[in-house]
Backbone bond lengths (Angstrom), bond angles and torsions (degrees), N, CA, C in turn:
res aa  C-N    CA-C-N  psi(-1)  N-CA   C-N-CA  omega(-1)  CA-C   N-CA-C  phi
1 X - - - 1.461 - - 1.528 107.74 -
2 X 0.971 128.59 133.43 1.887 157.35 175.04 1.690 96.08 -61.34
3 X 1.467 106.61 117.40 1.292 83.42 150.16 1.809 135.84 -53.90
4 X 1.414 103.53 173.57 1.303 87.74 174.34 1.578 118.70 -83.21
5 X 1.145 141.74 11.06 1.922 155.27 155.56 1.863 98.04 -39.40
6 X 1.677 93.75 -63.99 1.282 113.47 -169.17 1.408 101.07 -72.42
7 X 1.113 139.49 -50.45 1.663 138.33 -178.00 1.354 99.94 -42.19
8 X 1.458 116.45 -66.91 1.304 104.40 -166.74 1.452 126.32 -72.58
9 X 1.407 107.91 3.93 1.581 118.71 -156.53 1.459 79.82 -81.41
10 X 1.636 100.16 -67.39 1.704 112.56 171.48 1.394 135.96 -20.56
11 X 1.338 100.85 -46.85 1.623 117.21 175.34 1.766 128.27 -78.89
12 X 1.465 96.87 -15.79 1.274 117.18 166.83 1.407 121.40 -92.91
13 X 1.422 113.80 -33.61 1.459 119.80 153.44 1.490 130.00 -55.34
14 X 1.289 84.33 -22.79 2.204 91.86 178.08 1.349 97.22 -95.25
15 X 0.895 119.88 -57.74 1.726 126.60 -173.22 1.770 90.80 -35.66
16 X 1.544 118.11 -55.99 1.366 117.44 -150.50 1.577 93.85 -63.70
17 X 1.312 151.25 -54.51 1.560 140.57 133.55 0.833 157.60 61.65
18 X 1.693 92.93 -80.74 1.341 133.91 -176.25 1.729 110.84 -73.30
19 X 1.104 109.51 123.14 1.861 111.98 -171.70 1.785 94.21 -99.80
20 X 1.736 93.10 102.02 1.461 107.49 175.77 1.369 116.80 -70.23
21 X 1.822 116.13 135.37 1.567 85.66 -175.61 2.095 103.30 -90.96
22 X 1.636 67.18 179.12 2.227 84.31 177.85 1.311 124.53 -56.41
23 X 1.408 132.45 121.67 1.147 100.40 161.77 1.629 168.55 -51.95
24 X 1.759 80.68 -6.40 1.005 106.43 154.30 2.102 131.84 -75.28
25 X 1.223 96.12 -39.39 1.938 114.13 140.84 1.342 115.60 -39.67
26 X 1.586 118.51 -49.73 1.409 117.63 -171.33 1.029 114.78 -50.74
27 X 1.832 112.81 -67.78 1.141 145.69 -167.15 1.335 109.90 -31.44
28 X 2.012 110.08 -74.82 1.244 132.35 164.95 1.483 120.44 -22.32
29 X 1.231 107.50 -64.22 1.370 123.76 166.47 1.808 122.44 -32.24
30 X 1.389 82.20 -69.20 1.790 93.35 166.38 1.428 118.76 -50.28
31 X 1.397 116.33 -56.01 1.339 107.63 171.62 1.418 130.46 -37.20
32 X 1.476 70.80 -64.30 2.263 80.06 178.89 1.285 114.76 -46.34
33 X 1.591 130.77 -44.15 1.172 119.66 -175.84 1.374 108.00 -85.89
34 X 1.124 129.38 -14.21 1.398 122.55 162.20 1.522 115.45 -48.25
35 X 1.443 100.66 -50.80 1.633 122.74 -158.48 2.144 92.42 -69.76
36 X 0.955 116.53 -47.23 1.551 139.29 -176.78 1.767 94.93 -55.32
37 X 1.273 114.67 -72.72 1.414 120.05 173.71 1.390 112.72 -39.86
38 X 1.185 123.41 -78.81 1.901 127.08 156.34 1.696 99.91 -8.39
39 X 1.001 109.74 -75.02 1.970 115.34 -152.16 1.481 88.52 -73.90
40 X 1.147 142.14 -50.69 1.685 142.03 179.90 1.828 82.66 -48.95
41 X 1.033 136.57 -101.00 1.325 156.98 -133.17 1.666 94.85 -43.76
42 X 1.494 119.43 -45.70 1.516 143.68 177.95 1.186 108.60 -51.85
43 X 1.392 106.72 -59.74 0.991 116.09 173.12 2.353 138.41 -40.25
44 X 1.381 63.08 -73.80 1.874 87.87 165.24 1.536 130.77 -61.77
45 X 1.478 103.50 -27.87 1.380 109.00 158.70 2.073 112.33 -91.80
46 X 0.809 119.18 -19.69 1.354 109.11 162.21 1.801 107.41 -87.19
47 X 0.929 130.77 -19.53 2.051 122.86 148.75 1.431 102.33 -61.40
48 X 1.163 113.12 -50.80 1.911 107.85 -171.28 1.207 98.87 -58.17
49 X 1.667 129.75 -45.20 1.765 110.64 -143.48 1.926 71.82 -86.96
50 X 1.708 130.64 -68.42 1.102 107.53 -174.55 1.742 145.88 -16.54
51 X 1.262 94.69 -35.56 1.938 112.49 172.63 1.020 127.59 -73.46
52 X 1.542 97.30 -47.66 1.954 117.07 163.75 1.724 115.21 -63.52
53 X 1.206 95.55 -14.39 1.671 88.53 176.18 1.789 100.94 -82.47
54 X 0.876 83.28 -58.51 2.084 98.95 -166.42 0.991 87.70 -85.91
55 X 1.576 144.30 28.28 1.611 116.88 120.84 1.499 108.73 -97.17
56 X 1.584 116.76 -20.04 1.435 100.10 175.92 1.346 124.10 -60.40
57 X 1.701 116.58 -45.21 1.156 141.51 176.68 1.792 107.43 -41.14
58 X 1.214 100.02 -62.34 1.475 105.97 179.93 1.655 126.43 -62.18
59 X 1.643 108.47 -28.66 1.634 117.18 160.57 1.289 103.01 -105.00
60 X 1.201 131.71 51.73 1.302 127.83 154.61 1.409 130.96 53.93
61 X 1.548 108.58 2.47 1.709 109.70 168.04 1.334 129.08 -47.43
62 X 1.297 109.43 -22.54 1.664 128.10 -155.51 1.604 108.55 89.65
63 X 1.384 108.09 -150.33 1.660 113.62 -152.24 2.028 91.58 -107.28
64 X 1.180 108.28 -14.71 1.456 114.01 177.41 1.444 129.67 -105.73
C-alpha cells in the first residue's frame, strides 16, 4: 500500500486524463435527457390512463 503523498499524487495524475466534456457537450446532453424524461413521463401516463380504462371496463365502473 502507497502512502497516502503517493495516493493522491496518483489520483491527480488520473484525474489530469480525464477528457472533460464542453460545455457546450453539457448543455446538449442536458437537453436530451430532459427531452427523454418528457417522452418517458408521456409515455407512462398514457399506459396508466390505458390500464385504468380496461380495468374500469372490466369491474364495471364505466370508462371514468
Amino acid at each position: 500500500m502507497a502512502n497516502p503523498f503517493e495516493f493522491i499524487q496518483d489520483v491527480r495524475t488520473e484525474a489530469g486524463k480525464v477528457t472533460w466534456p464542453t460545455r457546450r457537450e453539457t448543455g446538449i446532453t442536458t437537453v436530451m435527457v430532459l427531452i427523454m424524461v418528457v417522452l418517458a413521463a408521456v409515455f407512462f401516463v398514457a399506459v396508466d390512463e390505458i390500464i385504468h380504462f380496461g380495468v374500469s371496463l372490466i369491474l364495471g365502473y364505466g370508462a371514468l
